[in-house]
mmCIF file of the N, C-alpha and C atoms, coordinates in Angstrom:
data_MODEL
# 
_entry.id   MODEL 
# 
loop_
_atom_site.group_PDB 
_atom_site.id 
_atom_site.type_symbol 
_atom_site.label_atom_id 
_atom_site.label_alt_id 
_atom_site.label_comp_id 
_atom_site.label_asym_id 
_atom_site.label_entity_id 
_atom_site.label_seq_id 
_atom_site.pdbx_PDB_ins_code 
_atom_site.Cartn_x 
_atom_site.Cartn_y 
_atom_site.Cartn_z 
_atom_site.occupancy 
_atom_site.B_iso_or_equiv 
_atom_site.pdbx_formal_charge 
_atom_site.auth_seq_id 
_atom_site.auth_comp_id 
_atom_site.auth_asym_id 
_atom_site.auth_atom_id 
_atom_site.pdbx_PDB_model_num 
ATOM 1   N N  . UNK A 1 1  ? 97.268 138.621 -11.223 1.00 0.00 ? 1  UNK A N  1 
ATOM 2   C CA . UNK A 1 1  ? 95.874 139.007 -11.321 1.00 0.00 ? 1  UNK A CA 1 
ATOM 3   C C  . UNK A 1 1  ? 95.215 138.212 -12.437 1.00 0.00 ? 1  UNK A C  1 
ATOM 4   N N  . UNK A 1 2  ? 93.968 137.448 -12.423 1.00 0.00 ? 2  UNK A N  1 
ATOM 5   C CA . UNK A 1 2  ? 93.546 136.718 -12.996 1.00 0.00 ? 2  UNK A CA 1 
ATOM 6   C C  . UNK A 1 2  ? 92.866 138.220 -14.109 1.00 0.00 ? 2  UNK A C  1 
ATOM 7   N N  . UNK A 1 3  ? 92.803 137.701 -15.216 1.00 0.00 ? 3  UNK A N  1 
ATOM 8   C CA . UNK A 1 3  ? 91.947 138.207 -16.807 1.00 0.00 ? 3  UNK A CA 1 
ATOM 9   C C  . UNK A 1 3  ? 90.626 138.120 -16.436 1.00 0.00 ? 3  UNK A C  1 
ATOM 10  N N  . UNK A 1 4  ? 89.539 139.300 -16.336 1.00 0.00 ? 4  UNK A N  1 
ATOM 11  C CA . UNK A 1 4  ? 88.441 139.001 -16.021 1.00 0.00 ? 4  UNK A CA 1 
ATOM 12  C C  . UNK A 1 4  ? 87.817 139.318 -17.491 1.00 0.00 ? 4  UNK A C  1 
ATOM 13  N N  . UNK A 1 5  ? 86.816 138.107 -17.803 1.00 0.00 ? 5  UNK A N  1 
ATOM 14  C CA . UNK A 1 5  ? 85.956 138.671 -19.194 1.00 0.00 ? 5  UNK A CA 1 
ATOM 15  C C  . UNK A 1 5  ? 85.330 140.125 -18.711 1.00 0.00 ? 5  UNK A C  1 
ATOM 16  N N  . UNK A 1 6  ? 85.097 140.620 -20.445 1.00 0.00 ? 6  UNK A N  1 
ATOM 17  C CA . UNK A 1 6  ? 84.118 141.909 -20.221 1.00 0.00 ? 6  UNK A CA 1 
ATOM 18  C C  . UNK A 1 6  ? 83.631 141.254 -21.293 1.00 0.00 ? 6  UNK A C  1 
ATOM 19  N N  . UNK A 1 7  ? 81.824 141.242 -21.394 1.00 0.00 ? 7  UNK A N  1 
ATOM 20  C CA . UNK A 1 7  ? 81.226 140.733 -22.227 1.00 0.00 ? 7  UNK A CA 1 
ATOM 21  C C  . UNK A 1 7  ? 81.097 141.781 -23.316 1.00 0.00 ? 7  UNK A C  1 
ATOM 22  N N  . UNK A 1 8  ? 82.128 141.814 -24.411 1.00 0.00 ? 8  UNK A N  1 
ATOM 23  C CA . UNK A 1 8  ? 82.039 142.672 -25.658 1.00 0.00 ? 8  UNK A CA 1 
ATOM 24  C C  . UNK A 1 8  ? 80.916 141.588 -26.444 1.00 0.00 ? 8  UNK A C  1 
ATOM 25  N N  . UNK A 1 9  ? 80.042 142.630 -27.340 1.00 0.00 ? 9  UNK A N  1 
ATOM 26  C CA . UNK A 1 9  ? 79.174 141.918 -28.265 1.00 0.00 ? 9  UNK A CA 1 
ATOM 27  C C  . UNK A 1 9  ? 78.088 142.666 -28.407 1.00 0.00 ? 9  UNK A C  1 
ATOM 28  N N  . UNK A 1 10 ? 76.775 142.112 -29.138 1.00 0.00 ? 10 UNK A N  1 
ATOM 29  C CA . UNK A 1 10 ? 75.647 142.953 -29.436 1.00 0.00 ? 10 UNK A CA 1 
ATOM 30  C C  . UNK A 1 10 ? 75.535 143.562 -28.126 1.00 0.00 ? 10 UNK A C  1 
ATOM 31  N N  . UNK A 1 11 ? 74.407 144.724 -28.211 1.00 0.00 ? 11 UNK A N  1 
ATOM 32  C CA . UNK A 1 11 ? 74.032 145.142 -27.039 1.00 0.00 ? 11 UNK A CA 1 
ATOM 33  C C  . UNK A 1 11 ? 72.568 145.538 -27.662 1.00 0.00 ? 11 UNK A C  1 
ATOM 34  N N  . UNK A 1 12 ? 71.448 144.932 -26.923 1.00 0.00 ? 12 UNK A N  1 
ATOM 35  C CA . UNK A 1 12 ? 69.952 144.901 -27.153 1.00 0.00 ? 12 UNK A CA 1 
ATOM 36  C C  . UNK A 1 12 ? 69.215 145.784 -25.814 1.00 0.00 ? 12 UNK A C  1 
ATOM 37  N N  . UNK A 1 13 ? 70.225 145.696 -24.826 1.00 0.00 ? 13 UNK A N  1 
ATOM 38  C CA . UNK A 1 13 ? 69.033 146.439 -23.939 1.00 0.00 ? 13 UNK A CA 1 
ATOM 39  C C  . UNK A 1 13 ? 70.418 147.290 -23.327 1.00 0.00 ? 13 UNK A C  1 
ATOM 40  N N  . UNK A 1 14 ? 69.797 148.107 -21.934 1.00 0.00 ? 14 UNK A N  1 
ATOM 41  C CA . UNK A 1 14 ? 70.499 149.035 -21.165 1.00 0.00 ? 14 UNK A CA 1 
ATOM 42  C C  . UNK A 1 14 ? 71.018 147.768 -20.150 1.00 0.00 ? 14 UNK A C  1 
ATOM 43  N N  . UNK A 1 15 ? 70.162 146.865 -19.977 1.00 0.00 ? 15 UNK A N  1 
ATOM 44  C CA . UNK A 1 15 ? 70.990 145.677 -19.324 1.00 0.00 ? 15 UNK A CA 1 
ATOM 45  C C  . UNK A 1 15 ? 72.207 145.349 -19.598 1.00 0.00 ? 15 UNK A C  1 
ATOM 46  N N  . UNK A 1 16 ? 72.626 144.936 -21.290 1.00 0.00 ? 16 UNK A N  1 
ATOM 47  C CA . UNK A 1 16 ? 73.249 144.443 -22.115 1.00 0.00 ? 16 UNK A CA 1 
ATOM 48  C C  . UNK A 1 16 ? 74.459 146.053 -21.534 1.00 0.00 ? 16 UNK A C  1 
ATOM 49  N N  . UNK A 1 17 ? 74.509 147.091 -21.891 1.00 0.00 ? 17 UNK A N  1 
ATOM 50  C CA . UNK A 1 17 ? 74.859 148.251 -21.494 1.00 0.00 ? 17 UNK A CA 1 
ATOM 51  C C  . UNK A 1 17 ? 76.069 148.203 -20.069 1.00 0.00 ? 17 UNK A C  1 
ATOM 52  N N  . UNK A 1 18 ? 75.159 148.075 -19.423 1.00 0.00 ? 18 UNK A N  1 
ATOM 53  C CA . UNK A 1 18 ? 75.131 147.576 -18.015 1.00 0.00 ? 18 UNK A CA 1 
ATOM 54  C C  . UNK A 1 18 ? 76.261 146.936 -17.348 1.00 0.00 ? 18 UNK A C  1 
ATOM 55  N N  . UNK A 1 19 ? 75.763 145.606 -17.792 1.00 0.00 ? 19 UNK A N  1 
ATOM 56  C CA . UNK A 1 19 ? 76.723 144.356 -17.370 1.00 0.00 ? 19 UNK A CA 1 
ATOM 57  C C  . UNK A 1 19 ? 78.162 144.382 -18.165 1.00 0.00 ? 19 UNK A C  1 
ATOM 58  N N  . UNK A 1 20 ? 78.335 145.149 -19.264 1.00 0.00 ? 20 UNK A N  1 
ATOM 59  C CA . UNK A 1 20 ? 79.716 145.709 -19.706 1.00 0.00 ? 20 UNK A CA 1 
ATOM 60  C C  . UNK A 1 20 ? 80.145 146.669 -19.190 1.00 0.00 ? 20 UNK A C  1 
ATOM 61  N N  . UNK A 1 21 ? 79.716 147.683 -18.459 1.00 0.00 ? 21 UNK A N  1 
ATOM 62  C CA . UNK A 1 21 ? 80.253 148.515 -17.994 1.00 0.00 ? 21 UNK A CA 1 
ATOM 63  C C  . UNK A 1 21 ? 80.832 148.335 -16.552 1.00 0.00 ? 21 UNK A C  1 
ATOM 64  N N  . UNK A 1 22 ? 79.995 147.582 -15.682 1.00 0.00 ? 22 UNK A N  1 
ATOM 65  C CA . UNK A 1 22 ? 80.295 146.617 -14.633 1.00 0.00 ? 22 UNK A CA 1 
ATOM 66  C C  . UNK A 1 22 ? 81.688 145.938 -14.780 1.00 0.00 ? 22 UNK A C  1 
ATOM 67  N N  . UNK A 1 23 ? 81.023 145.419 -15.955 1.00 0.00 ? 23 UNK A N  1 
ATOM 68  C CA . UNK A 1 23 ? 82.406 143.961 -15.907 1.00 0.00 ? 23 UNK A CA 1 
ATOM 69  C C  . UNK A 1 23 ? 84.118 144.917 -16.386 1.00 0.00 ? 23 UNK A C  1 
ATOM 70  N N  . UNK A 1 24 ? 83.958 145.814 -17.134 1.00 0.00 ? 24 UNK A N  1 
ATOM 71  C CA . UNK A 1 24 ? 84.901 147.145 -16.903 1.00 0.00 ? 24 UNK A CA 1 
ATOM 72  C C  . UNK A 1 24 ? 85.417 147.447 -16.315 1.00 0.00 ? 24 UNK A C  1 
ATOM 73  N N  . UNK A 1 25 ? 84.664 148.148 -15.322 1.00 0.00 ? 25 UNK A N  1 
ATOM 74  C CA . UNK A 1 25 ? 84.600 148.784 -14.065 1.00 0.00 ? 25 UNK A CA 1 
ATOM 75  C C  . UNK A 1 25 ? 85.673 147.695 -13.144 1.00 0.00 ? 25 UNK A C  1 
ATOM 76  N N  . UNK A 1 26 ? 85.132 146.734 -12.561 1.00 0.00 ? 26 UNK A N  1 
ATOM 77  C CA . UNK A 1 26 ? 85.541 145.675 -12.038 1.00 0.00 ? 26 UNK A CA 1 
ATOM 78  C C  . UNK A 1 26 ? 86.984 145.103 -12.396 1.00 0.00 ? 26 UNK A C  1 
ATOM 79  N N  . UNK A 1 27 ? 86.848 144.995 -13.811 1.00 0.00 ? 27 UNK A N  1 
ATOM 80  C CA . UNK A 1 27 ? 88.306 144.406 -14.325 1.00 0.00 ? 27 UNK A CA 1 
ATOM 81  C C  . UNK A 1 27 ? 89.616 145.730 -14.365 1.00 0.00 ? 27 UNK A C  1 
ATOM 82  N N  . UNK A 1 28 ? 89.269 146.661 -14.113 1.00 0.00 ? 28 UNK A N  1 
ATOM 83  C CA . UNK A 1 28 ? 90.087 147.776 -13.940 1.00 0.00 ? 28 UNK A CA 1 
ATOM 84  C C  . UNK A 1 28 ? 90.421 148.157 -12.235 1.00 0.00 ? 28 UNK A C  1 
ATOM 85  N N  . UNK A 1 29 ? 89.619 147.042 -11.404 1.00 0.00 ? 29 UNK A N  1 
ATOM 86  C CA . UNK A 1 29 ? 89.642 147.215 -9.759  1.00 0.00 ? 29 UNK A CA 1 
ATOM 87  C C  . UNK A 1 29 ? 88.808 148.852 -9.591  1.00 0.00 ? 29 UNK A C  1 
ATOM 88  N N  . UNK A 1 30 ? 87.791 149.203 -9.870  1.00 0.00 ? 30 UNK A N  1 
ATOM 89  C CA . UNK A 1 30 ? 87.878 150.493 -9.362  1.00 0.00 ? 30 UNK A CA 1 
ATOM 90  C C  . UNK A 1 30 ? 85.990 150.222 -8.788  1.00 0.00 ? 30 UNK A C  1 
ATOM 91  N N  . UNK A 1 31 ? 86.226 150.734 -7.591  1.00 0.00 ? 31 UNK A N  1 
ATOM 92  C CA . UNK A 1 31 ? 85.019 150.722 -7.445  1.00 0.00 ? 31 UNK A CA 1 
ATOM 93  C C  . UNK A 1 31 ? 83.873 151.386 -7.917  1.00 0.00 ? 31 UNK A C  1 
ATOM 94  N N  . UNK A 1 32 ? 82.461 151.801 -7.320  1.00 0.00 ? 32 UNK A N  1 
ATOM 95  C CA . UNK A 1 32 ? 81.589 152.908 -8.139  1.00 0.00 ? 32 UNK A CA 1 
ATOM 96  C C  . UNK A 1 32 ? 81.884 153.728 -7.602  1.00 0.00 ? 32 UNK A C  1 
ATOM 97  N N  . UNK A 1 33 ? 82.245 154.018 -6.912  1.00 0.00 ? 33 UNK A N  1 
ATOM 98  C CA . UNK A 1 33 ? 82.526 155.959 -6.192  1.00 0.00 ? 33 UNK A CA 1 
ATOM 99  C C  . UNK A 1 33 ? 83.766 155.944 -7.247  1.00 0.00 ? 33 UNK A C  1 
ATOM 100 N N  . UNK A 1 34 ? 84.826 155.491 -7.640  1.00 0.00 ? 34 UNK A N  1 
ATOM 101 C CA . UNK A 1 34 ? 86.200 155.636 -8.063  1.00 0.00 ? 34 UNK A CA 1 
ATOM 102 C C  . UNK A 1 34 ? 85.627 155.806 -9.627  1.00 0.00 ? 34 UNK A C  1 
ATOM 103 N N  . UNK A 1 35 ? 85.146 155.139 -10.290 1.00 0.00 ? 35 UNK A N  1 
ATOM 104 C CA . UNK A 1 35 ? 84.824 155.122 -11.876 1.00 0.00 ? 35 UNK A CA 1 
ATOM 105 C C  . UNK A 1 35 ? 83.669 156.560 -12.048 1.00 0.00 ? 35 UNK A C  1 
ATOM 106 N N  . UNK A 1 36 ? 83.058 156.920 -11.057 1.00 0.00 ? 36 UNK A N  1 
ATOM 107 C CA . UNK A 1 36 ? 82.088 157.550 -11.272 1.00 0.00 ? 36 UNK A CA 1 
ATOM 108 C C  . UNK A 1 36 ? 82.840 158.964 -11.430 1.00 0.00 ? 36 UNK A C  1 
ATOM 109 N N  . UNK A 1 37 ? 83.611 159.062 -10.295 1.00 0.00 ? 37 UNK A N  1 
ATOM 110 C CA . UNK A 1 37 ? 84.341 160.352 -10.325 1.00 0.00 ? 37 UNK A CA 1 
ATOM 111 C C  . UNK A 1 37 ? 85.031 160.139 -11.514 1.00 0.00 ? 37 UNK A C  1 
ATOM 112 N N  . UNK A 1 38 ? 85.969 159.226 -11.513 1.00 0.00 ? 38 UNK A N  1 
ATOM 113 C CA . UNK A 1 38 ? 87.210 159.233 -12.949 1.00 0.00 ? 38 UNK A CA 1 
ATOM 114 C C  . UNK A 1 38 ? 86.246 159.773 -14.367 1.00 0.00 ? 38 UNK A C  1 
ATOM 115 N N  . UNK A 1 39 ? 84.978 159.770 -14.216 1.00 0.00 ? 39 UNK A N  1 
ATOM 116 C CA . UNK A 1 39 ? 83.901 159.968 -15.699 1.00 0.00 ? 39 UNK A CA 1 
ATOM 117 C C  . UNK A 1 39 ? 83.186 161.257 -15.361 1.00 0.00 ? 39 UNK A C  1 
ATOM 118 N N  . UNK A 1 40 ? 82.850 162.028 -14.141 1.00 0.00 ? 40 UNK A N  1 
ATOM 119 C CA . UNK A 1 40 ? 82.421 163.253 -13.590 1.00 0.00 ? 40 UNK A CA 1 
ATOM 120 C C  . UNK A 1 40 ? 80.852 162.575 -13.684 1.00 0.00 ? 40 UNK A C  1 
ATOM 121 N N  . UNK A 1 41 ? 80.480 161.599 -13.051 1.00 0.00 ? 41 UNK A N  1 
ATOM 122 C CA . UNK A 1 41 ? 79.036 161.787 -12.948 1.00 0.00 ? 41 UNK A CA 1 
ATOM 123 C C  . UNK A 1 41 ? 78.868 161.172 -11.595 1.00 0.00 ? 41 UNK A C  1 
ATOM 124 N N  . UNK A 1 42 ? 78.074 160.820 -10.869 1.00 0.00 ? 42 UNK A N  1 
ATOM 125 C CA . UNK A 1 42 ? 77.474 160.456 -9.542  1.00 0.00 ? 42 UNK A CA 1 
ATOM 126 C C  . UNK A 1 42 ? 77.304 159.116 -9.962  1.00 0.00 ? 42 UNK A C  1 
ATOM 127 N N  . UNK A 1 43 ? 77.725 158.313 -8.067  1.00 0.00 ? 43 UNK A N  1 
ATOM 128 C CA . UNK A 1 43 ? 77.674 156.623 -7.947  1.00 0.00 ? 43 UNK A CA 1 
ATOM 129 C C  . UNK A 1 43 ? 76.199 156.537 -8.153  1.00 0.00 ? 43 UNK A C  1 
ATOM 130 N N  . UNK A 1 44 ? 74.828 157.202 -7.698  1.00 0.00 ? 44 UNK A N  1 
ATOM 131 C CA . UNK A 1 44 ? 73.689 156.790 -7.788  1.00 0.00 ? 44 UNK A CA 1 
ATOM 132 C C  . UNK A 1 44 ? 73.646 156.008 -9.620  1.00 0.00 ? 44 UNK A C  1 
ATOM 133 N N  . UNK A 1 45 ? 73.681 157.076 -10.233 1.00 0.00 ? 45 UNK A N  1 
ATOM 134 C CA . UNK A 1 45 ? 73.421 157.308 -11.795 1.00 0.00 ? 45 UNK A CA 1 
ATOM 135 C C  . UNK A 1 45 ? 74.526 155.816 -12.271 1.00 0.00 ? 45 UNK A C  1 
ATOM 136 N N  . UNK A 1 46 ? 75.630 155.859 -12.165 1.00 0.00 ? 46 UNK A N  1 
ATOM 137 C CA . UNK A 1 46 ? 76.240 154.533 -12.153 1.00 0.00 ? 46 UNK A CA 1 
ATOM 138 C C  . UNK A 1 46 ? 75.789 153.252 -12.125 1.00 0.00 ? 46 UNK A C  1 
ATOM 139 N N  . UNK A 1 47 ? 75.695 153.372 -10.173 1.00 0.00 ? 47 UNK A N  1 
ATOM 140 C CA . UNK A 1 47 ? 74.590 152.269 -10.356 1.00 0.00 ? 47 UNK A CA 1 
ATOM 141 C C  . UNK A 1 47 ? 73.535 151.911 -10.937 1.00 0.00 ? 47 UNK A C  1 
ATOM 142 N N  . UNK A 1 48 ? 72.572 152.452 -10.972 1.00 0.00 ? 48 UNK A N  1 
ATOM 143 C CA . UNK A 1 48 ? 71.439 152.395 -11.876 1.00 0.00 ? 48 UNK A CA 1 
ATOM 144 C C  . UNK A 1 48 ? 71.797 152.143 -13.250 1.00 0.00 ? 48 UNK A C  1 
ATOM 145 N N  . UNK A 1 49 ? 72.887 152.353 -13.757 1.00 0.00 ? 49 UNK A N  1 
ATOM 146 C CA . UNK A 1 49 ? 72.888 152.074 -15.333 1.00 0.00 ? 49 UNK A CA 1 
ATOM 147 C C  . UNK A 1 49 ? 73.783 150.551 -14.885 1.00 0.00 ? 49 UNK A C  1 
ATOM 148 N N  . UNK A 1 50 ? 74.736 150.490 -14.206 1.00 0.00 ? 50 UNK A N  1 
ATOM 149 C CA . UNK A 1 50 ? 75.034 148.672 -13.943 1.00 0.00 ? 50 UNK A CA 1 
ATOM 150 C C  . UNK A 1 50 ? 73.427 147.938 -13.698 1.00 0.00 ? 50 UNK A C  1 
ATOM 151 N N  . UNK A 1 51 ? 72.775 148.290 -13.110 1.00 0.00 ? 51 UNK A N  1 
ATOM 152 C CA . UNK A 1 51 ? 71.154 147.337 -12.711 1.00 0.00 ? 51 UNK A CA 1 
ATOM 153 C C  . UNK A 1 51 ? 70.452 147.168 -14.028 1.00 0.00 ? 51 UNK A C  1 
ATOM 154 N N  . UNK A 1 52 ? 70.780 148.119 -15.574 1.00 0.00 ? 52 UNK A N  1 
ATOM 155 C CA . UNK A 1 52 ? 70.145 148.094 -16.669 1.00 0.00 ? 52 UNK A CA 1 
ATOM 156 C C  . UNK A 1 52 ? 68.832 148.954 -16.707 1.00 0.00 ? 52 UNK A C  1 
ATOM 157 N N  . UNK A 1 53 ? 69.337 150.404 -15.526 1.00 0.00 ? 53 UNK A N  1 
ATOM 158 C CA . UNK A 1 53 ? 67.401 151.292 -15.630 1.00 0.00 ? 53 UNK A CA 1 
ATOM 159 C C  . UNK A 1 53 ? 67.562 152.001 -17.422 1.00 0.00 ? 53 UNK A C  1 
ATOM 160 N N  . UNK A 1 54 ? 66.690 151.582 -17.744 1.00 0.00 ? 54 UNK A N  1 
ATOM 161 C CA . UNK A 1 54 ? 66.662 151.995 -19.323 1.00 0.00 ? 54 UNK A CA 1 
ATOM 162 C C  . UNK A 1 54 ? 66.281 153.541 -19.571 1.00 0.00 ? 54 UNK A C  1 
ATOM 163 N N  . UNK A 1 55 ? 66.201 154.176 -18.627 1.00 0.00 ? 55 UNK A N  1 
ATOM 164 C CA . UNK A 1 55 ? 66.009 155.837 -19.042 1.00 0.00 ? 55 UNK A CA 1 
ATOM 165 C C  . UNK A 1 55 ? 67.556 156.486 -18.808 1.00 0.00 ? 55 UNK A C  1 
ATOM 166 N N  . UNK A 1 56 ? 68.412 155.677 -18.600 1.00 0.00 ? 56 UNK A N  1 
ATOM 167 C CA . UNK A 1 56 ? 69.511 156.613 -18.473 1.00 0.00 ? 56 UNK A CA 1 
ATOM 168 C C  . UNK A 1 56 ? 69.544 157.115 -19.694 1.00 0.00 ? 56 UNK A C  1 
ATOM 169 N N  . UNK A 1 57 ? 70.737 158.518 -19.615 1.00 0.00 ? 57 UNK A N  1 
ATOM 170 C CA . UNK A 1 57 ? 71.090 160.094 -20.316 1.00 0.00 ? 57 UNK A CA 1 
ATOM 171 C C  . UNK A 1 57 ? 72.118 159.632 -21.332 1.00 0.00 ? 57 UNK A C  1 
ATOM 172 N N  . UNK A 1 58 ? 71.686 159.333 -22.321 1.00 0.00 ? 58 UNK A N  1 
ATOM 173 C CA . UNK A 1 58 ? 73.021 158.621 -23.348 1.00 0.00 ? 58 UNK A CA 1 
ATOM 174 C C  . UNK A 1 58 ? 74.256 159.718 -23.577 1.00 0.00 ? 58 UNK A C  1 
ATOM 175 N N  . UNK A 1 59 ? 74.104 160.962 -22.875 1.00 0.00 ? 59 UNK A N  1 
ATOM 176 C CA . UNK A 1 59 ? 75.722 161.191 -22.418 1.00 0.00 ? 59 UNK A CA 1 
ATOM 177 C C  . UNK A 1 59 ? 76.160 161.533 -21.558 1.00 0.00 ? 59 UNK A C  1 
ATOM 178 N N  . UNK A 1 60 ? 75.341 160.906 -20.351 1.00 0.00 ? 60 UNK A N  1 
ATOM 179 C CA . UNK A 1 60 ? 76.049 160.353 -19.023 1.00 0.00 ? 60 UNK A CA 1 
ATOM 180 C C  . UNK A 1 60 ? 76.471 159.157 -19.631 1.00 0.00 ? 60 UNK A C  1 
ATOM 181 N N  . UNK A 1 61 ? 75.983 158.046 -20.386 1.00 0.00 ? 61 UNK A N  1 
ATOM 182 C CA . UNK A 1 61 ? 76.441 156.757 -20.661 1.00 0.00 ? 61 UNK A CA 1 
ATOM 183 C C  . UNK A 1 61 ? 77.742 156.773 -21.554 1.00 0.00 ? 61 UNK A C  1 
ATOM 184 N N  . UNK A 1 62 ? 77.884 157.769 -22.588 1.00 0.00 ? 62 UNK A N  1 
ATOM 185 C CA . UNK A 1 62 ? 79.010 158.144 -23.378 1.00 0.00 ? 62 UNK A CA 1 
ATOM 186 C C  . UNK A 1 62 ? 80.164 158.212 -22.677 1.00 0.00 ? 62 UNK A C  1 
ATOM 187 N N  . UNK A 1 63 ? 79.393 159.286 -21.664 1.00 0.00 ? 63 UNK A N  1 
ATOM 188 C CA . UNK A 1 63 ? 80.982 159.709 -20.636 1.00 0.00 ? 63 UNK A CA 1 
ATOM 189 C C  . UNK A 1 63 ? 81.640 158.617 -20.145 1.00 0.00 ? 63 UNK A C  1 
ATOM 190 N N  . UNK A 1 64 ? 81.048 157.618 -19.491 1.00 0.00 ? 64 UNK A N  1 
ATOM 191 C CA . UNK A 1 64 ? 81.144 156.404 -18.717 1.00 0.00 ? 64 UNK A CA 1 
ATOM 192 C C  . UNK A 1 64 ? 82.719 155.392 -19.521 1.00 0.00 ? 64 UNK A C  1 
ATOM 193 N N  . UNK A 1 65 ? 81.598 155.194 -20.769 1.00 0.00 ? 65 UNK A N  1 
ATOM 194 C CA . UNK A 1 65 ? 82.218 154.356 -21.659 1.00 0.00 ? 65 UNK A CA 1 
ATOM 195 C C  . UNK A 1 65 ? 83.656 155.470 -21.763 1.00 0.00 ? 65 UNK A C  1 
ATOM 196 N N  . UNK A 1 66 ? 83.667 156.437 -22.565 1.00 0.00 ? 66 UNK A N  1 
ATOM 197 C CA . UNK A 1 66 ? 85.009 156.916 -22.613 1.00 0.00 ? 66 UNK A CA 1 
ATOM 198 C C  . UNK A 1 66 ? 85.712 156.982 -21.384 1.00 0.00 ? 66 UNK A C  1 
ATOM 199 N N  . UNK A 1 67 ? 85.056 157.202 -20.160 1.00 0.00 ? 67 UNK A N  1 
ATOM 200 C CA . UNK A 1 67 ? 86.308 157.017 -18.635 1.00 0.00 ? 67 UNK A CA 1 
ATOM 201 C C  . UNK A 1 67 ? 86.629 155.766 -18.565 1.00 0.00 ? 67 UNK A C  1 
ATOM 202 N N  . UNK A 1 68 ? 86.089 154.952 -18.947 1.00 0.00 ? 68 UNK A N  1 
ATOM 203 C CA . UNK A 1 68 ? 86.446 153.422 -18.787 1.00 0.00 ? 68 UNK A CA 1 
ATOM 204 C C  . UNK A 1 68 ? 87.180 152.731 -19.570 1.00 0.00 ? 68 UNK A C  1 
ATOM 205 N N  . UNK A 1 69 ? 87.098 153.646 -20.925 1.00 0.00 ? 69 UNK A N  1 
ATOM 206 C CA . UNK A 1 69 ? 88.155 153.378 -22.309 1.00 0.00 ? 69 UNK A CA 1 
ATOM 207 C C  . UNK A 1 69 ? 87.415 152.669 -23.483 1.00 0.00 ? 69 UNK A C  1 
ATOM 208 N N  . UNK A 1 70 ? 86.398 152.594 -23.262 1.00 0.00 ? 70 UNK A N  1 
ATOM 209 C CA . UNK A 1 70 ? 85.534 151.879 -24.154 1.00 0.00 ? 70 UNK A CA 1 
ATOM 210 C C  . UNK A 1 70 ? 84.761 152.950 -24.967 1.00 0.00 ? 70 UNK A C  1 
ATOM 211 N N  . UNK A 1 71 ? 84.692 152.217 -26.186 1.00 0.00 ? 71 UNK A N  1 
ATOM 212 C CA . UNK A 1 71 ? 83.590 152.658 -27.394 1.00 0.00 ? 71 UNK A CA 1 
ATOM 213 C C  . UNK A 1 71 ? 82.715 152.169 -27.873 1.00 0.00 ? 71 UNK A C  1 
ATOM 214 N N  . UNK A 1 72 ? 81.672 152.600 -28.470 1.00 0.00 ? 72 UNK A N  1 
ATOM 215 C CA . UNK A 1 72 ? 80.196 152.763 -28.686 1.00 0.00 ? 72 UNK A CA 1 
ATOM 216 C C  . UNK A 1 72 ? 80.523 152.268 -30.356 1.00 0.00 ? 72 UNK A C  1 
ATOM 217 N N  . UNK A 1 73 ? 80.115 151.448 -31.054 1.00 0.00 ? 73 UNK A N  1 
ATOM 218 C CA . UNK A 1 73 ? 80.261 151.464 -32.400 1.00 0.00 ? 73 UNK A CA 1 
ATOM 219 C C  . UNK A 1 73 ? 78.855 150.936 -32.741 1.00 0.00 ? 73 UNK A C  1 
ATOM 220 N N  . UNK A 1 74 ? 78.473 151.760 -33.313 1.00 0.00 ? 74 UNK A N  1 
ATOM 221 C CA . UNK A 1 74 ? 76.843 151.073 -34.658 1.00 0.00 ? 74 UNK A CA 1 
ATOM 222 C C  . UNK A 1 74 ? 77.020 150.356 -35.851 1.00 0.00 ? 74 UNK A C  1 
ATOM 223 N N  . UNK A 1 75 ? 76.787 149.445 -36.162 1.00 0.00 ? 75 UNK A N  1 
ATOM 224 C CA . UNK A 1 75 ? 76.876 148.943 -37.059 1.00 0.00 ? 75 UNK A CA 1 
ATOM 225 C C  . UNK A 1 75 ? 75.653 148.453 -37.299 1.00 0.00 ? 75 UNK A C  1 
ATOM 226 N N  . UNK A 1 76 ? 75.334 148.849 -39.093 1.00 0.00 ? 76 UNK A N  1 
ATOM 227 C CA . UNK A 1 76 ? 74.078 148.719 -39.247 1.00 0.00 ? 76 UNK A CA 1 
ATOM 228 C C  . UNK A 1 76 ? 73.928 147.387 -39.912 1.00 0.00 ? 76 UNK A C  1 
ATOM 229 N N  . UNK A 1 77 ? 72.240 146.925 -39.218 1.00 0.00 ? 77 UNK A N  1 
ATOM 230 C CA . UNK A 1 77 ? 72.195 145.588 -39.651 1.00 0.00 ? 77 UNK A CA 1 
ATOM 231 C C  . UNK A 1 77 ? 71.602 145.206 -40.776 1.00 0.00 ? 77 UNK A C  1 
ATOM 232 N N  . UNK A 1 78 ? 71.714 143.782 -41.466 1.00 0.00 ? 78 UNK A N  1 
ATOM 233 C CA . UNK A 1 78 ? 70.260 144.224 -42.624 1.00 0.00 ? 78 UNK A CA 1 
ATOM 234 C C  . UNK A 1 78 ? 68.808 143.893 -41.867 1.00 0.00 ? 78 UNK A C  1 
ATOM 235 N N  . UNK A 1 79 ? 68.252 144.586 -42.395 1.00 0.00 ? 79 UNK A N  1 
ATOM 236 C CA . UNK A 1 79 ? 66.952 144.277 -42.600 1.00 0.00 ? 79 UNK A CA 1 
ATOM 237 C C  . UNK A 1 79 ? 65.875 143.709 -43.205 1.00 0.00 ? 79 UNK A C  1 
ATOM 238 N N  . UNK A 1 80 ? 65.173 142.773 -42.566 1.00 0.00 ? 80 UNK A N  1 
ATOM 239 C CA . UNK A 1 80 ? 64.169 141.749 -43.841 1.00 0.00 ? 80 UNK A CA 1 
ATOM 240 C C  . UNK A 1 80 ? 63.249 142.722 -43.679 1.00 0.00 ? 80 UNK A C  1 
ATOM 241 N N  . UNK A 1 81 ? 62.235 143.200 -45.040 1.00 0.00 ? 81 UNK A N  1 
ATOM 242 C CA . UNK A 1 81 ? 61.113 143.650 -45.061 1.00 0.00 ? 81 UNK A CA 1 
ATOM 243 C C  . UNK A 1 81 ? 59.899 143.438 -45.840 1.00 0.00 ? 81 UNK A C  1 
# 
């Protein structure tokens, strides 16, 4: 089985969000009905957060990341003012 990237790094939008959770998803073989259940939320809501809709429920998105094995870290930046 080929190593598929998952784009770890900043994350600026629900896009950014998104396309890591995808590339996750994917590199673990599981489809959206399969990841959605493994996290208890619905393929609609899934999808829509892979497309980057920016009103998703940041703990439907929590859940996601922890079914998928991934974590959320903040790190604060400086600021010019």
């Amino acid at each position: 089985m080929e190593n598929k990237k998952i784009p770890f790094g900043t994350i600026s939008s629900s896009r950014d969000i998104g396309n890591v959770i995808r590339a996750k998803r994917k590199a673990d073989n599981l489809t959206q009905a399969d990841a959605a259940a493994l996290c208890g939320i619905g393929t609609r809501f899934l999808g829509e957060l892979e497309r980057g809709k920016a009103t998703a429920q940041i703990g439907k998105v929590l859940r996601i990341l922890n079914g998928l094995g991934l974590t959320l870290q903040i790190i604060a930046k400086e600021v010019k003012r």
